[in-house]
C-alpha positions in Angstrom: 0.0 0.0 0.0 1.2 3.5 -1.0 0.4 6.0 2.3 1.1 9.5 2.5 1.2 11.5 5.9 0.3 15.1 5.3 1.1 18.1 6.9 2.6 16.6 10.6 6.1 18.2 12.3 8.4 15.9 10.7 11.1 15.8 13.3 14.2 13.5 12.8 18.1 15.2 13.2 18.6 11.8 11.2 17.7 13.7 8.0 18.0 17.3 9.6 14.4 17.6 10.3 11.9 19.8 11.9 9.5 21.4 10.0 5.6 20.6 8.7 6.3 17.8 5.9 4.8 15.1 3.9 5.7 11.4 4.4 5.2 8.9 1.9 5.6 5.5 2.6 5.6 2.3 -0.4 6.0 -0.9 -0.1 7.0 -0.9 4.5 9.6 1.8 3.2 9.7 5.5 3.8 10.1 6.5 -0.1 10.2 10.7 0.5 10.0 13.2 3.4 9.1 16.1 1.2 7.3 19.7 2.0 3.6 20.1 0.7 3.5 19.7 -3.2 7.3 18.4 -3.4 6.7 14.7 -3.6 7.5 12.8 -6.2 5.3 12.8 -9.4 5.3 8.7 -9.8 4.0 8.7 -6.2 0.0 7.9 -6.6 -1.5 7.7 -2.6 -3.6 5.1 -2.1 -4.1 6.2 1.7 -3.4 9.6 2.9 -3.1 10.5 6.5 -3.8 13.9 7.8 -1.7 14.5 10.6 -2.1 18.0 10.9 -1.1 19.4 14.2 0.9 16.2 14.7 4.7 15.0 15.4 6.1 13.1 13.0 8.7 10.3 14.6 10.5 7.6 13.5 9.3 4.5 15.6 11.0 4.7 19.3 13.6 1.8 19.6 13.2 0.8 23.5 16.4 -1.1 24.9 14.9 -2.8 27.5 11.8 -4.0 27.8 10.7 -7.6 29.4 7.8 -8.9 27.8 7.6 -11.4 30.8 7.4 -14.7 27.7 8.3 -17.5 28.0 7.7 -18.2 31.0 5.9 -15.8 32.9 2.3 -15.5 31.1 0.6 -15.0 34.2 1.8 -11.5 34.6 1.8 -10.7 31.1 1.9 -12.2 27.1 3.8 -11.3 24.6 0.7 -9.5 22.8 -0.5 -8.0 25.3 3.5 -6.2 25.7 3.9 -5.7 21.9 0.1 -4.3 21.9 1.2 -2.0 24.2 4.4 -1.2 23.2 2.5 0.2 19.6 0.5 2.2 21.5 3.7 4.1 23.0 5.0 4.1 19.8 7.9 1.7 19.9 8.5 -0.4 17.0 11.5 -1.8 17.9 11.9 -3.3 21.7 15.4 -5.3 23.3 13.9 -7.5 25.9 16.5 -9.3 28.5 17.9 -12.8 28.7 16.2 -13.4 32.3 13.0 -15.5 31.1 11.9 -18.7 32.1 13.7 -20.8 30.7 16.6 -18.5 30.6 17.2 -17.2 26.5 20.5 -19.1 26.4 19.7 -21.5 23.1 19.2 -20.9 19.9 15.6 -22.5 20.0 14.3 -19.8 22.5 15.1 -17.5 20.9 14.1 -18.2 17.1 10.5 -19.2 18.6 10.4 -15.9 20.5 11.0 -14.0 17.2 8.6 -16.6 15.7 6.0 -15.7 18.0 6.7 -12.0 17.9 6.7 -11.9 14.1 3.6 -13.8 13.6 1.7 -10.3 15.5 3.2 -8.1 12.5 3.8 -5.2 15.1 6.8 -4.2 17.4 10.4 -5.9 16.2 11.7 -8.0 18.9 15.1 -8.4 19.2 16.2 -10.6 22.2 19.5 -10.1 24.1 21.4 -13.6 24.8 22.1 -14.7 28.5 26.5 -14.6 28.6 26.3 -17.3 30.6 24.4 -20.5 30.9 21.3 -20.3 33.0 22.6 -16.7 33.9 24.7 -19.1 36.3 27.8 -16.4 35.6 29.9 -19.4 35.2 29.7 -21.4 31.8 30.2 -19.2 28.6 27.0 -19.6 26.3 27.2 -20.0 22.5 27.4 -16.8 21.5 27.6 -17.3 17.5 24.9 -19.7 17.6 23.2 -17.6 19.5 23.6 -14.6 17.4 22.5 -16.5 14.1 19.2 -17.0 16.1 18.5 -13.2 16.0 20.2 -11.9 19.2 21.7 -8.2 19.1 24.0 -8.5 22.1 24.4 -10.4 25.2 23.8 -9.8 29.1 23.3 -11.4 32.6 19.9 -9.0 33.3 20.1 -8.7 37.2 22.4 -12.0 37.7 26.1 -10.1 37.7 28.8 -12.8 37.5 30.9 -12.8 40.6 33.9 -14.4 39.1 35.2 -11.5 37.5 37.9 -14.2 35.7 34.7 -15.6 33.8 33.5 -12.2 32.8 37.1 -11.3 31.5 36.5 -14.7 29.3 33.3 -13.7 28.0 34.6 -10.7 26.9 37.4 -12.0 25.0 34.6 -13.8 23.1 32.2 -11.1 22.6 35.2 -8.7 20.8 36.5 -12.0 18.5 33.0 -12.0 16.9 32.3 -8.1 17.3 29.6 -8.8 20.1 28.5 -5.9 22.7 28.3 -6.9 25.8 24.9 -5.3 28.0 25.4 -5.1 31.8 24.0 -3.2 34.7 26.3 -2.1 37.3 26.0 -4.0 40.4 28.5 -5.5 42.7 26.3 -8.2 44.6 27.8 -7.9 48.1 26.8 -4.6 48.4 23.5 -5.1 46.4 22.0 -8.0 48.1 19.3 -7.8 50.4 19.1 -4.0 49.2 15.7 -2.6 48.5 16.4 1.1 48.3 19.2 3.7 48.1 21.1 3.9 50.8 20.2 7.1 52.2 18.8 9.3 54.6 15.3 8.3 53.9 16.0 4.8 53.2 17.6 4.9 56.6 14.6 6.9 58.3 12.1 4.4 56.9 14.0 1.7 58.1 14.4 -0.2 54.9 17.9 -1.9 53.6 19.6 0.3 51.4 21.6 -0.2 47.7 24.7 2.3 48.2 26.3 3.7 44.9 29.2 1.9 45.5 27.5 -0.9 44.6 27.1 0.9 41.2 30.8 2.6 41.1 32.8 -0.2 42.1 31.3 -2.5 39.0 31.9 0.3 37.1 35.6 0.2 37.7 35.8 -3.4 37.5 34.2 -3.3 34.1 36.2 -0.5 32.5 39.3 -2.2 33.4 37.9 -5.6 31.3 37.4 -3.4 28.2 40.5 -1.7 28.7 42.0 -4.8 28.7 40.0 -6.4 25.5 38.7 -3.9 23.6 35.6 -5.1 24.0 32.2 -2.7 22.9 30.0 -2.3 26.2 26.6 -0.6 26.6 26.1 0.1 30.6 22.2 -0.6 31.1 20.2 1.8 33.4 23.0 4.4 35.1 21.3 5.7 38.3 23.7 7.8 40.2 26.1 10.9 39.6 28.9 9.3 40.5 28.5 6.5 38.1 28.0 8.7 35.1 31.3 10.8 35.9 32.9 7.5 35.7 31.1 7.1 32.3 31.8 10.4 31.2 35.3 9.6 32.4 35.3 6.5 30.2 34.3 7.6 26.9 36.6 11.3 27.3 39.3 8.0 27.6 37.7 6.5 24.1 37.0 3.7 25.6 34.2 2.0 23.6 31.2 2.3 26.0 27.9 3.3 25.7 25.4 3.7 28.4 21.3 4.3 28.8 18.7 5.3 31.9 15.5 4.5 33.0 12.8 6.9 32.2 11.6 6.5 36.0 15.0 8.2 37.3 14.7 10.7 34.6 11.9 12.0 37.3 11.9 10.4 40.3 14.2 10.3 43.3 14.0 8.3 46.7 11.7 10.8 48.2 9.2 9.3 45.5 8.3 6.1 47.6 6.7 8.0 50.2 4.8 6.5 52.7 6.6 2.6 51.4 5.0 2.9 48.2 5.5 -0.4 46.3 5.0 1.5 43.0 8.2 3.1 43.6 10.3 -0.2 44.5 12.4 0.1 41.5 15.9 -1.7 40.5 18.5 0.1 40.5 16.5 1.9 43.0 15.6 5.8 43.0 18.3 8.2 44.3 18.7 11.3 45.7 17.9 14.6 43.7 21.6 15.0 42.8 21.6 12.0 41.1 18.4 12.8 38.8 20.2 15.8 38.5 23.3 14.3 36.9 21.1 12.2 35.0 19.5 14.9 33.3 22.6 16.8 32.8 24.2 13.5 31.1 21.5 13.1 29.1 21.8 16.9 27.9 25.9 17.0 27.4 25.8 13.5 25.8 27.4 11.1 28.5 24.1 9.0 28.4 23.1 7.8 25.0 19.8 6.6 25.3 16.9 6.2 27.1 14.6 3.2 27.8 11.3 2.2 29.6 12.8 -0.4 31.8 8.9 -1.8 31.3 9.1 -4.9 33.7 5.2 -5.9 34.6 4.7 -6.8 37.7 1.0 -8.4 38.6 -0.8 -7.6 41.5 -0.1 -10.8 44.3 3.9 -9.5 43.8 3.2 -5.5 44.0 0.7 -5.2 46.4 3.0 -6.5 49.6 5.1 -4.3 52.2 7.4 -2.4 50.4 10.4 -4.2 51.3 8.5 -7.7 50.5 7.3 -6.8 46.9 8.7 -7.3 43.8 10.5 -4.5 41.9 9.5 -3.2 38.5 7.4 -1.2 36.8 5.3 -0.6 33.6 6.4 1.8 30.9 6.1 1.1 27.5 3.3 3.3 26.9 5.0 6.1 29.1 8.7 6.5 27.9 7.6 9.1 25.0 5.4 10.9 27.1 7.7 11.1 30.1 10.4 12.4 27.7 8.7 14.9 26.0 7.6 16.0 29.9 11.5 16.4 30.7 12.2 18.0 27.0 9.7 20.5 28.3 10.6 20.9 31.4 14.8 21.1 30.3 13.7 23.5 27.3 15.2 20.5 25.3 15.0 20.7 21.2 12.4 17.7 19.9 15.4 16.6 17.8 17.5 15.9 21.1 14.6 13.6 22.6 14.4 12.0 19.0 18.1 10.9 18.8 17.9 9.8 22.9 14.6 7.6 21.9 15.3 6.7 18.2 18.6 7.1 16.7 20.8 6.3 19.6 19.4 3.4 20.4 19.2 1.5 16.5 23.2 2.0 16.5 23.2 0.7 19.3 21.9 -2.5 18.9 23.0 -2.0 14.7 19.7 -2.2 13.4 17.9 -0.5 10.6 15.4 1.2 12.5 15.1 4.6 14.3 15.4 7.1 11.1 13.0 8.9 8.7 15.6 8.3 5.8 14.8 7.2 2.3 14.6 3.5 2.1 14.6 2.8 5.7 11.5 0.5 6.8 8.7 3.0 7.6 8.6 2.7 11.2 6.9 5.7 12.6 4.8 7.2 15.1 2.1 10.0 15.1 2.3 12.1 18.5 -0.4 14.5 19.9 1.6 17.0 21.9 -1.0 18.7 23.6 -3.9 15.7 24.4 -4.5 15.8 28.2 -4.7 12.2 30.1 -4.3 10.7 33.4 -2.2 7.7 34.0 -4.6 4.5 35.4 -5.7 1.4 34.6 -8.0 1.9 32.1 -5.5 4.5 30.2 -3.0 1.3 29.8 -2.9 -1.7 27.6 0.2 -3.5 29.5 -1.1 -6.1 32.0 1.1 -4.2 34.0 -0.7 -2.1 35.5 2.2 -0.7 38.0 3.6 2.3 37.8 5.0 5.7 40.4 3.2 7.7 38.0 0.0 6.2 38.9 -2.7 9.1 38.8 -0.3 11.5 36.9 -2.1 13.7 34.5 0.4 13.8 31.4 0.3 16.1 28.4 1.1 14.0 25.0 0.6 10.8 23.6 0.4 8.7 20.9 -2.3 8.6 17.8 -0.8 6.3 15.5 2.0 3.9 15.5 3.2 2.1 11.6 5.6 -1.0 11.5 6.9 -1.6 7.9 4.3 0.5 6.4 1.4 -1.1 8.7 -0.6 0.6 11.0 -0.9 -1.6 14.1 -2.3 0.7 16.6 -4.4 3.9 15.9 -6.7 6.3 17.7 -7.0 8.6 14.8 -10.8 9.7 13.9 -11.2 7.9 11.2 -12.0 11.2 9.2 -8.3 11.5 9.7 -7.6 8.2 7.4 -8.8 8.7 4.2 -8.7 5.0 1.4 -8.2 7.0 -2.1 -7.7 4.0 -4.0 -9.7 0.5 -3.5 
């Protein structure tokens, strides 16, 4: 089908963009980003889209985002995730090795892809466990592993102890041009840990998560890619400290890249209140110099990218003592609006939130998604900036249904998301769609 979108922002610094364009789309593939009256004169609609008032986006590409399958279906399905991953607009998702059974052979993962194909919505593009069973102490098979579909390896929230088996994997991952995804933890510090180890974690009376925990992994992973060479994307920064060590890190050219949770982007400890279990987050929130640095990382470039962290969590784990329930949160449907709320609240250019959400990310992971360009799939989003809505239960399609921003009222959100030309989720008036050609 041949689709043109008419008269939305176009915004993509992929293709130096921001301005009221025309999109046409032929075959899944985005064929010219035009102004009004500039497209090509072969190109015959057989669809147009009036997006008027509307952001143009290339489809978000989310870097972590567990869609709780296999294993798990009880707290949520894969549809249900990828259903609610179009309607935040993210066409392409990374979803960590920590399922059940562990995504550590090349069967899991080519029915996972399977499964996720047969929807014809959000890409999925798993991320291999490093080790077997995310035991952290038998290498898995990486290159088999890879020729199943997976765009990088990780141990999720398993860190491997044995620092002499993470040194091996390493040495694998740069023979074969892997990247290697971790989040910084050191377990002795970690364990136990529900909180950050401050002041108020310390007035509440809850066990605390210091950012030592954080630094000290840091340190000891810098030195492994010092020593190999090998390319490593840091997964979910959460304190100052840690992204001076970062920013430390890359000023070396050392070849690191490193996202943050949109939930830190916002929040600090202060944010679980009275023991909220909404807020029980891993890493856990930290104090307002951290979200600070977080934002200013974000701003001078030190942090690449930003994901939902979208872990679901169902109701029998969330609704327990603070300290009893299970961390996580939903976000899928969230990240774009919660990022457009800092943008606004930063006076940051769209373009910036774009290449944090979009761009960033594809390179990332080395996929062909992200960008507005011609001949890139047509993976795009219409965004309403200005539609009021509260964040609730009935406003979310996750089965997750857990989130701090519970009650929120938000300003922005999606209208229409298109995978490979398709539009999978849509809350256009239809007077908004017009069919030119039968």
């Amino acid at each position: 089908m041949r689709v043109l979108i008419s008269g939305g922002r176009v915004i993509d610094p992929s293709i130096e963009a921001d301005a009221v364009m025309d999109v046409a789309v032929a075959a899944g593939r985005v064929v010219a980003v035009a102004p009004k009256g500039e497209m090509p004169a072969d190109f015959a609609p057989s669809k147009t889209i009036d997006a008027t008032g509307l952001w143009v986006l290339p489809g978000l590409v989310d870097l972590s985002a567990r869609l709780r399958e296999p294993g798990y279906e009880y707290r949520a399905t894969l549809e249900s995730e990828i259903e609610a991953a179009m309607a935040g607009g993210i066409t392409s998702l990374v979803c960590p090795p920590d399922t059940e059974p562990v995504l550590d052979e090349p069967g899991l993962i080519e029915m996972l892809k399977f499964k996720a194909r047969q929807l014809n919505l959000s890409k999925v593009y798993p991320l291999g466990a490093l080790t077997t069973g995310l035991n952290g102490e038998t290498l898995t098979e990486m290159a088999e592993l890879t020729e199943a579909g997976c765009v990088g390896f990780g141990q999720a929230e398993s860190p491997i102890r044995d620092l002499r088996v993470l040194l091996q994997a390493m040495k694998y991952a740069r023979n074969f041009g892997f990247t290697v995804f971790l989040r910084p933890t050191e377990p002795n510090f970690s364990r136990g840990g529900v909180a950050h180890a401050g002041a108020y974690a310390s007035r509440m009376g809850l066990s605390g998560i210091p950012v030592m925990a954080e630094t000290i992994a840091l340190q000891a992973y810098f030195e492994l890619v010092r020593a190999t060479g090998t390319r490593m994307h840091i997964c979910r920064i959460s304190s100052a400290k840690g992204i001076e060590l970062i920013r430390q890190a890359k000023a070396e050219g050392l070849p690191i890249t490193c996202d943050v949770a949109i939930h830190h982007v916002h929040l600090t400890d202060l944010d679980i209140g009275f023991f909220d279990p909404n807020a029980h987050l891993i890493p856990p929130l930290r104090e307002q110099r951290d979200r600070d640095a977080i934002r200013a990382g974000l701003l001078d470039g030190t942090i690449d990218a930003i994901c939902s962290d979208h872990t679901p969590v169902d109701d029998d784990a969330k609704l327990l003592p603070f300290a009893e329930s299970e961390a996580g949160a939903t976000g899928l449907e969230l990240l774009l609006t919660l990022t457009v709320k800092w943008m606004r609240e930063q006076n940051v250019p769209p373009a910036r939130i774009v290449k944090l959400l979009c761009g960033n990310p594809a390179d990332i992971i080395k996929v062909q998604a992200g960008s507005l360009r011609t001949g890139m799939p047509a993976d795009l989003c219409l965004f309403n900036p200005d539609v009021d809505w509260v964040v609730g239960e009935a406003s979310l399609i996750s089965q997750g249904k857990h989130t701090p921003f519970t009650g929120f009222p938000m300003q922005g959100k999606v209208q229409l998301t298109m995978v490979n030309g398709n539009v999978g989720y849509s809350s256009l008036e239809k007077s908004k769609m017009k069919v030119l050609v039968a």
